[in-house]
GUMAR-638368 format. One record per atom (N, C-alpha, C, CB): x, y, z; residue in one letter. Coordinates in steps of 0.001 Angstrom, whole numbers, padded with zeros to 6 digits, always signed. Glycine has a CB too. Layout:
<rs>
XYZA ...
</rs>
This chain:
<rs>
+071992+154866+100365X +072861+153800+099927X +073186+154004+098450X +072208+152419+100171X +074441+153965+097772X +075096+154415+096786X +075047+152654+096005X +076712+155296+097309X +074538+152896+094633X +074376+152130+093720X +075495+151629+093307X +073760+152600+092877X +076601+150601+093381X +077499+149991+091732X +077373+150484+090445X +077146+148584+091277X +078439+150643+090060X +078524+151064+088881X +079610+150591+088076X +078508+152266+088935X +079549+149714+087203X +078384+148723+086789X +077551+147910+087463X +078759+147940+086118X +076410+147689+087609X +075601+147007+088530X +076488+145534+088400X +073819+147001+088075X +076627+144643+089145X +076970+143664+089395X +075902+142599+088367X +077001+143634+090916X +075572+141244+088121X +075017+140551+087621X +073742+140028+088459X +075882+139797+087231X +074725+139337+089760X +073328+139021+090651X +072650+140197+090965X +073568+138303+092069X +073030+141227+091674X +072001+142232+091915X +071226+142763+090587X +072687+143420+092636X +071615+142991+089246X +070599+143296+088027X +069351+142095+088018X +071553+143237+086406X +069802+141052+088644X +068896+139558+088214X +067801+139960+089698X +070165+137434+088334X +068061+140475+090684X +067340+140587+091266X +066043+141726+091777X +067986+140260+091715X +066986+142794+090906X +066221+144323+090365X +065196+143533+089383X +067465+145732+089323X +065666+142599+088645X +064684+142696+087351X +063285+141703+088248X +065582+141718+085483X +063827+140440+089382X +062925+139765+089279X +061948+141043+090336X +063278+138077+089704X +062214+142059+091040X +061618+142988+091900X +060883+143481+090763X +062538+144013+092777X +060858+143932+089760X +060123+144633+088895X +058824+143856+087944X +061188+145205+088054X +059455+142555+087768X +058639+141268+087695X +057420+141094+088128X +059165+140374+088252X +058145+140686+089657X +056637+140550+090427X +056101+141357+090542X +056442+140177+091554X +056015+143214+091014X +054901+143831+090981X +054469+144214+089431X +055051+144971+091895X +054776+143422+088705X +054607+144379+087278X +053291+143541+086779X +056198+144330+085921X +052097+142401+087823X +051220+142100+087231X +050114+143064+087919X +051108+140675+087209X +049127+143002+087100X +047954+144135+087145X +047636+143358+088809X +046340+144069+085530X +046765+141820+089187X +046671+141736+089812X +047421+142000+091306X +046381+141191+089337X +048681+142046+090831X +049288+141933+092369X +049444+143377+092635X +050860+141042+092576X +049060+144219+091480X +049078+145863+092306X +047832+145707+092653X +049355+147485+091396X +046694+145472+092304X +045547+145713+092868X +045618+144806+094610X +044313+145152+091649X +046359+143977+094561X +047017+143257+096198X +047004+144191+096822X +048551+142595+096439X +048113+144720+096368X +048829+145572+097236X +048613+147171+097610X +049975+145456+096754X +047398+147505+096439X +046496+148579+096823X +045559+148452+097657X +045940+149029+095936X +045233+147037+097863X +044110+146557+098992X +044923+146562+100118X +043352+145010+098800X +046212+146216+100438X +046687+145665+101560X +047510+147178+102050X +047657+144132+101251X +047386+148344+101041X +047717+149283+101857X +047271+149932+102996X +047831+149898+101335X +045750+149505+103123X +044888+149860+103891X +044737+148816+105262X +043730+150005+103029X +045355+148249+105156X +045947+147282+106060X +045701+145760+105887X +045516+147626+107331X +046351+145095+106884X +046135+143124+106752X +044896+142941+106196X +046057+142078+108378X +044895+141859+105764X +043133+141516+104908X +043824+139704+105245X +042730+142299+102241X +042483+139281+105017X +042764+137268+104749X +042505+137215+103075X +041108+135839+105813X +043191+135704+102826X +042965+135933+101294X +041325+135940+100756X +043788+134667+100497X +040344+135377+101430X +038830+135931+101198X +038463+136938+100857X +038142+135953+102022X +039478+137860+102036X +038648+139318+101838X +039508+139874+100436X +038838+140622+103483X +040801+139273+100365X +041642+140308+099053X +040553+139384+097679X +044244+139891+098847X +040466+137964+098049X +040033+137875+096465X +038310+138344+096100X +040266+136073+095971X +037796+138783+097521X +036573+139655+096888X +037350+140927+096527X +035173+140006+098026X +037892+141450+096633X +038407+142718+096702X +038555+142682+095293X +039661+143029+097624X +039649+141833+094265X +040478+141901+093364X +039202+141210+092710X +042028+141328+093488X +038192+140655+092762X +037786+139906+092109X +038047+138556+091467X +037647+140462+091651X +038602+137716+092016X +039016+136212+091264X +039597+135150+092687X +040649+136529+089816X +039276+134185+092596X +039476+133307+093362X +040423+133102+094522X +039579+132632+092709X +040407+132652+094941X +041300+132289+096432X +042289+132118+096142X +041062+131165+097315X +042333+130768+095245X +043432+129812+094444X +044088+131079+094210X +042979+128740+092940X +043840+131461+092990X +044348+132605+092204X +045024+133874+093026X +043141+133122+091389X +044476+134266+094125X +045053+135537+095161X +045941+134828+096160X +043732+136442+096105X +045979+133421+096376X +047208+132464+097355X +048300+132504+096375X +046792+130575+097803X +048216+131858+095084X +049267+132141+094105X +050287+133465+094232X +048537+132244+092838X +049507+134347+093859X +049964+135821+093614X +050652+136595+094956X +048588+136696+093133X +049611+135643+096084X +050657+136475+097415X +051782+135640+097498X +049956+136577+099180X +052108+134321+097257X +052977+133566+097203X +054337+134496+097065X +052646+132608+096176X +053917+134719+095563X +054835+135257+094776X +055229+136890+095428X +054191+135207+093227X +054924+136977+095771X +055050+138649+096407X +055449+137886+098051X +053021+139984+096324X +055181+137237+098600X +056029+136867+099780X +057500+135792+099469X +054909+136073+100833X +057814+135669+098150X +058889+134461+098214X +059946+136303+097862X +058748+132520+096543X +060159+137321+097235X +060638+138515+097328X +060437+139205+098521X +060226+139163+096404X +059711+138928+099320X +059701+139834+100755X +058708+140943+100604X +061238+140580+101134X +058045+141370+099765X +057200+142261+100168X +055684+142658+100739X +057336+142629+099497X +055084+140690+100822X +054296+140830+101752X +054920+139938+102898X +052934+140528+101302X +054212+139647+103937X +054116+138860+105020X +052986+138510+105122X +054498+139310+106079X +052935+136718+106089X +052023+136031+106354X +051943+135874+107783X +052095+134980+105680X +050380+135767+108348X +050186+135504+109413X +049034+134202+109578X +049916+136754+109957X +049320+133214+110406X +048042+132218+110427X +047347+132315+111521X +048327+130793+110322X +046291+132363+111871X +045523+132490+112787X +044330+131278+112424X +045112+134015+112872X +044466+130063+112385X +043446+129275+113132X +043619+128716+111679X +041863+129919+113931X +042495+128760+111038X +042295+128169+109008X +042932+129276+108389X +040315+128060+108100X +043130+130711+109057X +042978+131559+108107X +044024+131723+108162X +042207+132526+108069X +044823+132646+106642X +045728+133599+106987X +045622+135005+106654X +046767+133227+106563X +046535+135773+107065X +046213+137240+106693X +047207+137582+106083X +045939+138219+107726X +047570+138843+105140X +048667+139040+104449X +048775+140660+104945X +048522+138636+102766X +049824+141292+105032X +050175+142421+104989X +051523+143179+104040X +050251+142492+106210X +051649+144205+104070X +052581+144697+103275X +054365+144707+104262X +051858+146334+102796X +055233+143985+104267X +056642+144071+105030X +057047+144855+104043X +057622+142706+105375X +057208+145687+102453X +058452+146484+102376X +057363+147420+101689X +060024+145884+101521X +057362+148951+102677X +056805+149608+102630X +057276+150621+101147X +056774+149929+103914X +058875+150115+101087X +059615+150799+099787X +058439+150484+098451X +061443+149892+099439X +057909+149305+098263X +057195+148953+096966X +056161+150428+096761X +056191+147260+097167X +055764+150886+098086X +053973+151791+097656X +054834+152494+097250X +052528+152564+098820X +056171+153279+097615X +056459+154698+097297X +056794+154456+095631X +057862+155418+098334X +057697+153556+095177X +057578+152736+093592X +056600+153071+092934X +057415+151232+093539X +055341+152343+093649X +054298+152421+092720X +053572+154192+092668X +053141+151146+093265X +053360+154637+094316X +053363+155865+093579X +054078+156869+092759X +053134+156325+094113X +055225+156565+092443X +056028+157067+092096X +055861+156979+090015X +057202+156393+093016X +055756+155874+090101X +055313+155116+088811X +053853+155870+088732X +055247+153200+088961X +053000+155824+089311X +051408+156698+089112X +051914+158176+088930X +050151+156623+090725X +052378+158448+089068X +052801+160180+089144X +052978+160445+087716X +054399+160659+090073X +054032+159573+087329X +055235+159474+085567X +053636+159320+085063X +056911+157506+085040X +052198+158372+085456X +051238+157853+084465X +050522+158978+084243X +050363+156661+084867X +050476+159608+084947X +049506+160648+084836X +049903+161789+084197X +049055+161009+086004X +051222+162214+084701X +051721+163301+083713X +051518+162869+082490X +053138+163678+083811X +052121+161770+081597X +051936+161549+080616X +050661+161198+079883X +052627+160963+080582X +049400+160888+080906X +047804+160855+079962X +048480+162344+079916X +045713+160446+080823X +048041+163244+080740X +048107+165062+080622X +048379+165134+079351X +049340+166026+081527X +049793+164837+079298X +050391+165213+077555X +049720+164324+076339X +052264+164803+077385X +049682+162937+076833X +048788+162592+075445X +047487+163449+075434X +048287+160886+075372X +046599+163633+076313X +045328+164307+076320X +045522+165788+075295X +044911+164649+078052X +046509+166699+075515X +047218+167734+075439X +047419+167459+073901X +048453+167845+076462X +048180+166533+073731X +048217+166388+072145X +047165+166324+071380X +048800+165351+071749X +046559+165351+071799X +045525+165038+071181X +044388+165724+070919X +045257+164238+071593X +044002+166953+071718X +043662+167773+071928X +043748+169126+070921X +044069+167697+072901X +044860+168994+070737X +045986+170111+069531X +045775+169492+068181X +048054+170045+069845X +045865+168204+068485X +045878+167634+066859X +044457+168083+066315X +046049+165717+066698X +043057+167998+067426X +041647+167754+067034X +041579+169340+066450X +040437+167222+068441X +042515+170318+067004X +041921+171560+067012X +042338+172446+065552X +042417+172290+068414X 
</rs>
């Protein structure tokens, strides 16, 4: 699918709020848990470390953009990943992180020597 050029207004407002929501530490650590498949919010907020409250919030926010889904089963619910596009993002984004420790390491390295 071929991009606008100039991006339109609503679609920039909605790129930015996509970059938004995964851009908190917690909700990648979500969504690194939930790559491994459905979890309930119990099991993600042992996972992530911090409260229920706090991991219902955060999936909120990652299901009002579409990229998780909810399921209820009885008290509980479970969350999974619906846009599989976000992991390739984020690995994609881990790839750019790492090359660049390499080169700071690399520099820094040169400077000591």
């Amino acid at each position: 699918m071929s991009m606008p050029h100039p991006l339109p207004d609503p679609l920039v407002e909605l790129i930015a709020e996509r970059f938004r929501t995964i851009g908190d530490p917690t909700r990648i650590r979500l969504l690194e848990r939930l790559q491994d498949g459905e979890a309930s919010v119990q099991e993600l907020a042992e996972h992530v470390g911090t409260s229920q409250q706090n991991v219902s919030k955060h999936l909120g926010v990652l299901a009002r953009v579409g990229i998780v889904g909810r399921r209820k089963d009885g008290t509980f619910a479970y969350y999974r990943i619906t846009d599989a596009s976000v992991l390739a993002l984020c690995e994609q984004v881990c790839g750019l992180v790492q090359r660049d420790i390499g080169r700071l390491a690399a520099a820094i390295e040169g400077a000591n020597a």
